[in-house]
C-alpha positions, 0 to 999 in steps of 0.5 A: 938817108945814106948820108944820115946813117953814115954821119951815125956810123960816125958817132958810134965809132967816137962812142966806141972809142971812148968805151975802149979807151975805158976798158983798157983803162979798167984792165990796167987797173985805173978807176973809170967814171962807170956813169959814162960808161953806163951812158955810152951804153943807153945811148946805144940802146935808146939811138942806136938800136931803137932808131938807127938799126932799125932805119938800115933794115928797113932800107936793106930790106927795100932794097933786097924787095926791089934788087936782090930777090933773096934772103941775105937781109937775115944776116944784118937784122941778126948782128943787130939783135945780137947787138941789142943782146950784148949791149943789155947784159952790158948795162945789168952789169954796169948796173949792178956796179953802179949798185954797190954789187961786186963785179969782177973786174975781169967781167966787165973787161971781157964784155967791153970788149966784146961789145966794142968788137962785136959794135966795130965788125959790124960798122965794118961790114955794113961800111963795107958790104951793105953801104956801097951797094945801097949807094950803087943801086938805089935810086933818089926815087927808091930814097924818097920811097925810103925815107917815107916808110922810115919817118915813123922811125925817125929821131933825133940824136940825143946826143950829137945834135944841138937839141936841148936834150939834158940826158947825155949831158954829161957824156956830151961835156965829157966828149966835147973835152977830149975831142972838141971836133967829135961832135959836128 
């Protein structure tokens, strides 16, 4: 289960990169391809957070029952809501271009960004905090028990693995031709 949600840390950092590359793109006043931004962002709302962030608190909150004894869990289960709030205003923006509604450029700026840093601290913290201390603690028993509460959860990427899923075609041949490698 680590390995898994590891490897989706992995991804959401080329994802992450692609949007920052588009945002700085956008500030220096060069047109972008907002249907792939737009993509970026439903993938992370349709993986991201309705299957890989609730997977880690399901695993954190294991194992705070059965190691920590304490109520630290807020912290993770908090940084995903507030992402899944971002990435929402992030996509009505997106849409109301996609639309023909005028947004500010500047808007769509500043909430790239801000979704991209807010996304970054957070892998950062997990990777940091959260990870190494599953890895230490937790073991291939409390996995076993881990992966079983989770299979309800569990999905396949629709983006980064070979299945026929046709939604993020495009953000697929696009990630494929920047950086062929980004998608084992």
């Amino acid at each position: 289960m680590l390995p898994r949600l590891q490897n989706d840390h992995k991804h959401i950092a080329v994802l992450l990169n692609l949007l920052k590359g588009k945002y700085k793109k956008l500030a220096d006043g060069e047109a972008i391809n907002f249907a792939l931004v737009r993509d970026v962002v439903e993938y992370m709302q349709g993986y991201a957070e309705h299957s890989h962030h609730p997977l880690e608190d399901i695993v954190y909150e294991y194992y705070l029952e059965r190691f920590a004894r304490q109520d630290s869990a807020q912290r993770l289960s908090h940084e995903h809501q507030k992402l899944v709030d971002a990435s929402s205003a992030l996509a009505s923006t997106l849409n109301l271009i996609l639309n023909d509604i005028v947004v500010a450029k500047e808007k769509l700026v500043e909430e790239l960004k801000a979704y991209v840093t807010m996304q970054e601290q957070h892998l950062q913290f997990e990777e940091e905090n959260v990870f190494p201390l599953l890895a230490k603690t937790m073991t291939d028993e409390d996995w076993q028990k881990v992966a079983d509460m989770c299979s309800e959860r569990l999905v396949e990427d629709p983006l980064f693995t070979d299945g026929d899923d046709v939604v993020f075609e495009e953000l697929r041949h696009y990630i494929q031709s920047v950086d062929p490698t980004s998608l084992n």
